[in-house]
MARKOL-911387 format. One record per residue (C-alpha): residue in three letters; x, y, z. Coordinates in steps of 0.05 Angstrom, whole numbers, plus 5000, padded with zeros to 4 digits. Layout:
// residues N
AlaXYZ;...
//
This chain:
// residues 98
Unk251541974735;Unk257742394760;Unk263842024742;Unk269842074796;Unk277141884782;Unk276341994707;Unk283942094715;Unk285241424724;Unk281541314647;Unk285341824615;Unk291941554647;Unk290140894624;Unk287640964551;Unk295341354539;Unk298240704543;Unk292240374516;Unk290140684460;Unk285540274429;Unk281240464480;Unk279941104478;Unk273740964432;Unk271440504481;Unk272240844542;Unk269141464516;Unk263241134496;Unk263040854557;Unk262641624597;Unk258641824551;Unk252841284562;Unk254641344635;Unk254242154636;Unk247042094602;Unk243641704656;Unk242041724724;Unk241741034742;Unk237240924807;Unk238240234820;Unk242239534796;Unk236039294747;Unk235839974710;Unk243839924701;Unk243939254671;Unk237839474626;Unk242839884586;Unk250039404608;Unk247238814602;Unk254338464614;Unk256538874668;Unk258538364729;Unk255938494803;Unk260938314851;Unk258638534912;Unk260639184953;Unk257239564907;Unk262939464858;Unk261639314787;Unk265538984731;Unk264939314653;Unk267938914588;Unk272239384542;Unk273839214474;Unk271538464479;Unk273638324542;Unk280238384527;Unk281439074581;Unk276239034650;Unk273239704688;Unk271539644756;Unk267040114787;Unk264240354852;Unk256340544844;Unk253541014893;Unk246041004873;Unk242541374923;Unk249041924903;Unk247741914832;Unk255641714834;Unk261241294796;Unk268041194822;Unk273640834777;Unk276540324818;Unk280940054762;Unk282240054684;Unk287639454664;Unk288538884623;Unk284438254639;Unk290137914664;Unk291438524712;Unk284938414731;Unk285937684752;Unk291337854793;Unk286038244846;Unk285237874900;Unk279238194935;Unk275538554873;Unk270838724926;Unk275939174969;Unk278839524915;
//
């Protein structure tokens, strides 16, 4: 899949850098495939969260740091909607806006 806002990533794992491991595995799974639908998605992120709008949620490093993403299928297309703490992530108050 073609990953957009990668920026935001890079921005976040300078302040975070304990996940830069993480994150780059991550891209790199998410480069590899061309994901066609939700079922083949959770097949390899089995813990990723649907939360409607096409938005999904990814676990980094335990759960401790969340990545929301915006998954254009039909597009072959990712966009990073937000990289932050799990307590920056509670403070969203429409995830499915975002």
């Amino acid at each position: 899949m073609k990953i957009k806002n990668k920026d935001l990533l890079e921005e976040f794992a300078k302040k975070h850098a304990d996940t830069v491991k993480p994150l780059q595995r991550w891209l790199d799974v998410v480069e590899e495939y061309d994901f066609i639908d939700h079922n083949e998605l959770k097949q390899i992120f089995p813990n990723a969260d649907y939360v409607g709008n096409e938005r999904y949620v990814f676990n980094l490093k335990g759960n401790k740091y969340r990545l929301v993403v915006l998954v254009i299928f039909v597009m072959g297309v990712m966009y990073i909607r937000f990289c932050g703490t799990h307590s920056e992530y509670d403070k969203i108050k429409d995830i499915k806006n975002i």
